[in-house]
C-alpha positions in Angstrom: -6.0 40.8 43.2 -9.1 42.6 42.0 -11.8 42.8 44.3 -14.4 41.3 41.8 -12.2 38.3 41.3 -11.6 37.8 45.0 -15.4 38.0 45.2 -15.8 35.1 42.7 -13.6 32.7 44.7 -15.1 33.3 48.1 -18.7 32.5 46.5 -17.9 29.4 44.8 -19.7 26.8 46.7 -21.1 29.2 48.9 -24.8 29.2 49.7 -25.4 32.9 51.0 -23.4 36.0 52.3 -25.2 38.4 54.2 -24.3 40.6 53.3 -22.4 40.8 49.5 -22.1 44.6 50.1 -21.3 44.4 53.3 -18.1 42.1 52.5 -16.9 44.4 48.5 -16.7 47.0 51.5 -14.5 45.4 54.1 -12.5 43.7 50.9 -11.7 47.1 49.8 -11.2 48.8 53.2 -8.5 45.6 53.8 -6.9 46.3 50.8 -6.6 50.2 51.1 -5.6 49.9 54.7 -3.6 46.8 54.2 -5.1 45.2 57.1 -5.7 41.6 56.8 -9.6 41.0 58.2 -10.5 38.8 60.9 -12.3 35.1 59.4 -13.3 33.9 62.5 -14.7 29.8 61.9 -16.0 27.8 65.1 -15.3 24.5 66.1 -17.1 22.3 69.1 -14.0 19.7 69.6 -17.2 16.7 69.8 -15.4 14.6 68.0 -11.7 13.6 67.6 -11.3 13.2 64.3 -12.2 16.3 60.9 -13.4 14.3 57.8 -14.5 15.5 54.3 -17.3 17.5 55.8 -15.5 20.0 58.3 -12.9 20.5 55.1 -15.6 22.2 53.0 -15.3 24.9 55.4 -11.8 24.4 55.8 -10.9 25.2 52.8 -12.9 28.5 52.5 -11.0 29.2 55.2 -7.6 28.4 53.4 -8.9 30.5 50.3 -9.5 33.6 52.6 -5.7 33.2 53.8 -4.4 32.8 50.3 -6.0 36.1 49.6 -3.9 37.7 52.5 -6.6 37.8 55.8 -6.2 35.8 59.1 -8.3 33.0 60.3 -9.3 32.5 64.1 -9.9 29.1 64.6 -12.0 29.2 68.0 -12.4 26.0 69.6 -15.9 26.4 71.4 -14.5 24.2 74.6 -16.5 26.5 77.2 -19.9 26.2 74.8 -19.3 22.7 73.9 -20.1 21.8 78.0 -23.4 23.1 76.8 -23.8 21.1 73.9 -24.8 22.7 70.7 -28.2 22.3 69.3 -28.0 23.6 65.7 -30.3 21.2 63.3 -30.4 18.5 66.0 -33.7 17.1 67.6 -32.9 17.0 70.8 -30.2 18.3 72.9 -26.5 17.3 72.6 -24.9 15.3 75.2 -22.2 18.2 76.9 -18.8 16.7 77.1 -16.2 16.2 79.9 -13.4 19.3 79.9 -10.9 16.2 79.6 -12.6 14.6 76.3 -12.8 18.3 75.0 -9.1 18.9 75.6 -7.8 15.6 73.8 -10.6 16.3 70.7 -9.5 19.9 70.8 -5.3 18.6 70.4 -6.6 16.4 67.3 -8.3 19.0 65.5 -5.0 21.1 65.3 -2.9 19.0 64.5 -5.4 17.9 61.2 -6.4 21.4 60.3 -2.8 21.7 59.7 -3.6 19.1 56.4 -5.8 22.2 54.9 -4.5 25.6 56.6 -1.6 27.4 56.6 -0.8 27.7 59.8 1.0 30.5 60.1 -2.0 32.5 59.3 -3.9 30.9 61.7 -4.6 31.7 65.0 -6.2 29.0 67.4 -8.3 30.7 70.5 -10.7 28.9 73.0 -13.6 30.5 74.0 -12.6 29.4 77.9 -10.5 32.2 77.7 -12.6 35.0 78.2 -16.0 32.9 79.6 -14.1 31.5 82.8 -13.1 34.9 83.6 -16.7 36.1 83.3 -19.3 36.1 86.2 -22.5 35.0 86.5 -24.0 38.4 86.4 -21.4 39.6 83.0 -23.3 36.3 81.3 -26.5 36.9 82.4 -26.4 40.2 81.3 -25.7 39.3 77.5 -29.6 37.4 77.6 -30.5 41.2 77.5 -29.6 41.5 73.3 -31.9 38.7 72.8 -35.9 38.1 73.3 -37.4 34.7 74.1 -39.7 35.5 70.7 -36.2 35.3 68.8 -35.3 31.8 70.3 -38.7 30.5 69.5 -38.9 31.4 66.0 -35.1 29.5 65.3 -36.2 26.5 63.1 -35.0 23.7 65.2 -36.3 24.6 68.3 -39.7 25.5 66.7 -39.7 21.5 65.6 -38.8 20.9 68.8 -41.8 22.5 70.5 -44.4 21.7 68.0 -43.7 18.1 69.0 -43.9 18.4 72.9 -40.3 17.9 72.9 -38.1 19.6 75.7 -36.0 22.4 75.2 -33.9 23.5 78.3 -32.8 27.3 79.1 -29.2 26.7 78.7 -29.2 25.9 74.9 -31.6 29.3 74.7 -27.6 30.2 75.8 -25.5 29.0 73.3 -26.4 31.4 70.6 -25.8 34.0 72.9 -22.5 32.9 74.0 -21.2 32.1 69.9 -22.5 35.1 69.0 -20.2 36.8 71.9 -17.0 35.2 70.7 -17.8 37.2 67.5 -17.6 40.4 69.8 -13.8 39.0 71.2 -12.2 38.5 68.0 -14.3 41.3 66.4 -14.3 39.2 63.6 -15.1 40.9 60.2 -16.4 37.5 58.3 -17.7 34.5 60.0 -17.8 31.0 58.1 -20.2 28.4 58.8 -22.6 25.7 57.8 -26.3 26.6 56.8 -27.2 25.0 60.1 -25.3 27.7 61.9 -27.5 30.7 60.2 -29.5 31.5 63.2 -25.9 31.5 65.8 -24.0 33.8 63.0 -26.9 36.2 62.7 -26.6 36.6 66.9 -23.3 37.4 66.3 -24.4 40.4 63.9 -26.1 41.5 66.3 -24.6 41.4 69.2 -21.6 42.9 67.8 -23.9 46.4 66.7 -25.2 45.9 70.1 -21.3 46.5 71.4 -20.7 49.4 68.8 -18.5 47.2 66.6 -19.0 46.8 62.3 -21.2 43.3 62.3 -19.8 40.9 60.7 -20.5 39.5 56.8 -21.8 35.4 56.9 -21.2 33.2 54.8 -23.2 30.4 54.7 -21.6 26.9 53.0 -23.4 23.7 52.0 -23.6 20.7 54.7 -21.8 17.8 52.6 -23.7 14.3 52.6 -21.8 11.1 53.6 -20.9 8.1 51.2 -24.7 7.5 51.9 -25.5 10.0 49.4 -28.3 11.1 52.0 -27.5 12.0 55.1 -24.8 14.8 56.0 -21.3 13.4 56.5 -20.9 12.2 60.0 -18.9 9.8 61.9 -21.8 8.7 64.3 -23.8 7.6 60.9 -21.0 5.7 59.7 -20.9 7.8 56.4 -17.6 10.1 56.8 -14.7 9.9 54.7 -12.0 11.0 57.4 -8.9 12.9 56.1 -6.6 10.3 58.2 -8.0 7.3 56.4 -5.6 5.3 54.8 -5.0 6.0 50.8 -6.7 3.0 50.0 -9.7 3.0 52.0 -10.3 6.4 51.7 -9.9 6.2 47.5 -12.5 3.4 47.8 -14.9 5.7 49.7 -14.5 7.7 47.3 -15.6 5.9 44.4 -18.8 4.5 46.3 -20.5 7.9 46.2 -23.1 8.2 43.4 -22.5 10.1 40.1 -25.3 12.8 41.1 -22.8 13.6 44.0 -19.7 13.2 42.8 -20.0 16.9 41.2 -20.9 18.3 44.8 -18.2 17.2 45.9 -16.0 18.8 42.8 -17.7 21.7 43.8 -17.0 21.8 47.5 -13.5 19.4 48.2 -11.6 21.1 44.7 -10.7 23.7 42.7 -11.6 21.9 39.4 -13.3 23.4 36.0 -16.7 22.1 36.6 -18.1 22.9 32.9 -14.5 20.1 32.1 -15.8 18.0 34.9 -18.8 17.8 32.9 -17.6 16.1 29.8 -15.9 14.0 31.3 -16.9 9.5 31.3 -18.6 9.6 35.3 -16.3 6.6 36.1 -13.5 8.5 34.7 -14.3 12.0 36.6 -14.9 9.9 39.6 -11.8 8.1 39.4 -9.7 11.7 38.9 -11.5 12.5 42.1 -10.7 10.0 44.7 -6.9 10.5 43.6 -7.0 14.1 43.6 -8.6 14.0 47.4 -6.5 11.2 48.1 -3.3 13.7 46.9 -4.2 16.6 49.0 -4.3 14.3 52.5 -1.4 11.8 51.6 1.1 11.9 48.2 0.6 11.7 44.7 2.8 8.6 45.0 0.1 7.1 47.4 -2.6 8.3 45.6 -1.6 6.8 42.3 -0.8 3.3 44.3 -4.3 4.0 46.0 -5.9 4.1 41.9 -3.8 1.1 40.7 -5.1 -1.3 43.9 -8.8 0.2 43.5 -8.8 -0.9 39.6 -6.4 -4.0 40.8 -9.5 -5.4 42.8 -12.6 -4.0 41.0 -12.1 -3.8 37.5 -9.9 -7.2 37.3 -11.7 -8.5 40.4 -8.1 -9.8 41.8 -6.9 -9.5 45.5 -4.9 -7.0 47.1 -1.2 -7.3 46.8 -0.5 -7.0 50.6 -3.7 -8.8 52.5 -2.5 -8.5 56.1 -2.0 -11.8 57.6 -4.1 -13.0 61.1 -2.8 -15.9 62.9 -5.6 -17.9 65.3 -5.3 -21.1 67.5 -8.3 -23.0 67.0 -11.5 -22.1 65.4 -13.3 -18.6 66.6 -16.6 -16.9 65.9 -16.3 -14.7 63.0 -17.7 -11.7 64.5 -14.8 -11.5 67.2 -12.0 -12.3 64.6 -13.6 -9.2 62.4 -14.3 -6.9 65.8 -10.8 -8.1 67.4 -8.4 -7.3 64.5 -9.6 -4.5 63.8 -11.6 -4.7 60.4 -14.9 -2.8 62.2 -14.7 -0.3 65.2 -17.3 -2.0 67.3 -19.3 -5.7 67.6 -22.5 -3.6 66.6 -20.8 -2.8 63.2 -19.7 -6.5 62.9 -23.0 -7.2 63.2 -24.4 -4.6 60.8 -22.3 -6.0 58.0 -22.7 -9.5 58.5 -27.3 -8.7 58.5 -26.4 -6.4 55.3 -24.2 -9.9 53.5 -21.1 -7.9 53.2 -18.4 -9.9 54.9 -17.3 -13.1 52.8 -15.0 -15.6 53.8 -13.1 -18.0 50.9 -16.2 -16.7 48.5 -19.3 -17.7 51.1 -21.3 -14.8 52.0 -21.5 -15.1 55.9 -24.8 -14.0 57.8 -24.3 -15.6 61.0 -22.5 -14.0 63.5 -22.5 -17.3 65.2 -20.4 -18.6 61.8 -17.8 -20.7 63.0 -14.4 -20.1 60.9 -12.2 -23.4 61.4 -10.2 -23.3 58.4 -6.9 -21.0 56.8 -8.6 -18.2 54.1 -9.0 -14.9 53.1 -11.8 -13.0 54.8 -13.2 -9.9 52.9 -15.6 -7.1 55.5 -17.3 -4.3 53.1 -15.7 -3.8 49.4 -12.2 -3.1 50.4 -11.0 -4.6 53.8 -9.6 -7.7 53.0 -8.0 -10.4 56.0 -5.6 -13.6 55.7 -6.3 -16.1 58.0 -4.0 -18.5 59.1 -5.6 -21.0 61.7 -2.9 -23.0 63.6 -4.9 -25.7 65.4 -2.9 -27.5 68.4 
């Protein structure tokens, strides 16, 4: 493939590359050398599960592996002890080497939903920083100033408001940027919140007599919320292990401003054809093509029928799964307790916002007492049959 054509896929959707020269160079050296470059992406396993947001870079990722080059997924398990404070306001919680290990399991076996894995390569950064000393670390603070640190955005917001910032996430850019100096990676991939960590990496790899490496920068993606950037702590994520249905539904609750942002980003789609299209139409080819890539086009197409089933004919779900109770119980436990909300404090959240119904009353009581056989519906698309045997 041409050079200028491999250049056009790789900056669709993307928000800068530093630099454009830099990576027609190492394009063309790759092809004249048939050596496949280096894409190194990294991943702080702080949370089990990869939804819609992580795949934007994912699928860069698998773009740049259809084009012939290897990726090395890094799983930052030594930096995320440290806790990474890219576009945060104050400093992440580290996690337990245990909790890293199971996160770290779950995130290969989903990237496998986007990658091809047998271009892939999965390294932890443990690998070479528990066989460092304290004196090898220390002595990578020397290809970075204090003046540097201060001037990165977040921690600048950070000071001007008298909040803390501690010496050891002064480290983390230091020790990201030296995983870049492992792999010798040729193109690092990250969000625009990472620009300050991939520029470290730039430099520390000149530093260590190696070619720096070309960023590219890629949009953060906003949750269902249309505001906020997708996150499961917010509530807003679409995960890619969501069943059909509930992730189809998610789908369709974004607005129609976004809904071409996520073309962009999540698909390979003709935008100017996107375009012309009815917005509940484009909207409704989205959520089954997303739905497609992480389940079946059988599912998908069941996941479409249900959606328009229950919200265009306003009808029930075919298969409401049945709960059996013995004697009356508070609504809030029967919703936490089967399962309809991960936690009471979401219960609760729904019931203040008058989204969980039971037989057609709207329910804002937590304290709602439910003594009687119905259907119970949480949100816009979990739905509950209640059978109530009472002895």
């Amino acid at each position: 493939m041409e050079i200028e054509q491999q250049l056009k896929i790789i900056k669709r959707g993307a928000v800068e590359i530093i630099s454009e020269e830099e990576l027609v160079k190492k394009l063309d050296e790759s092809r004249q050398k048939k050596r496949p470059l280096r894409i190194k992406a990294g991943f702080d396993p702080t949370a089990p599960d990869i939804h819609l947001g992580h795949t934007v870079l994912l699928r860069k990722l698998r773009l740049l592996q259809d084009l012939g080059h290897t990726v090395y997924f890094l799983i930052g398990d030594f930096t995320a002890r440290i806790g990474d404070p890219s576009g945060r306001s104050q400093m992440r919680k580290p996690l337990t080497k245990r909790g890293i290990l199971k996160n770290a399991q779950t995130y290969k076996e989903q990237v496998g939903k986007v990658l091809n894995l047998k271009r892939l390569k999965t390294v932890f950064n443990s690998q070479w920083f528990d066989q460092m000393s304290v004196t090898d670390i220390l002595k990578l603070t020397m290809h970075t100033t204090v003046s540097q640190m201060l001037a990165r955005a977040d921690f600048k917001k950070r000071l001007e408001k008298n909040e803390e910032v501690s010496l050891l996430e002064f480290m983390y850019p230091v020790l990201q940027g030296y995983d870049s100096v492992v792999i010798k990676s040729d193109i690092e991939i990250g969000g625009t919140d990472q620009i300050f960590n991939l520029l470290v990496g730039r430099d520390l790899q000149r530093d260590f007599g190696q070619t720096p490496q070309v960023i590219i920068t890629l949009p953060l993606l906003e949750g269902t919320d249309g505001i906020n950037k997708m996150s499961k702590s917010l509530g807003n994520y679409i995960g890619v292990t969501e069943k059909p249905q509930e992730m189809f539904g998610k789908i369709m609750s974004i607005s129609d401003e976004l809904m071409l942002k996520y073309y962009t980003l999540l698909t390979d789609e003709d935008l100017d054809k996107i375009k012309k299209m009815h917005p509940k139409e484009a909207k409704l080819r989205l959520a089954e093509m997303i739905v497609t890539q992480y389940h079946s086009d059988k599912l998908a197409r069941a996941a479409r029928d249900e959606f328009q089933r229950i919200f265009a004919k306003h009808q029930l779900p075919r298969d409401i799964p049945v709960l059996q109770i013995t004697g009356p119980r508070r609504i809030i436990e029967v919703i936490t307790e089967s399962g309809l909300t991960k936690s009471g404090n979401e219960s609760r959240r729904l019931i203040r916002q008058g989204a969980v119904i039971f037989n057609n009353q709207k329910i804002k009581d937590e304290n709602f007492i439910i003594d009687c056989s119905g259907i119970l519906k949480v949100g816009s698309r979990r739905f509950l049959n209640i059978e109530i045997n009472i002895k």
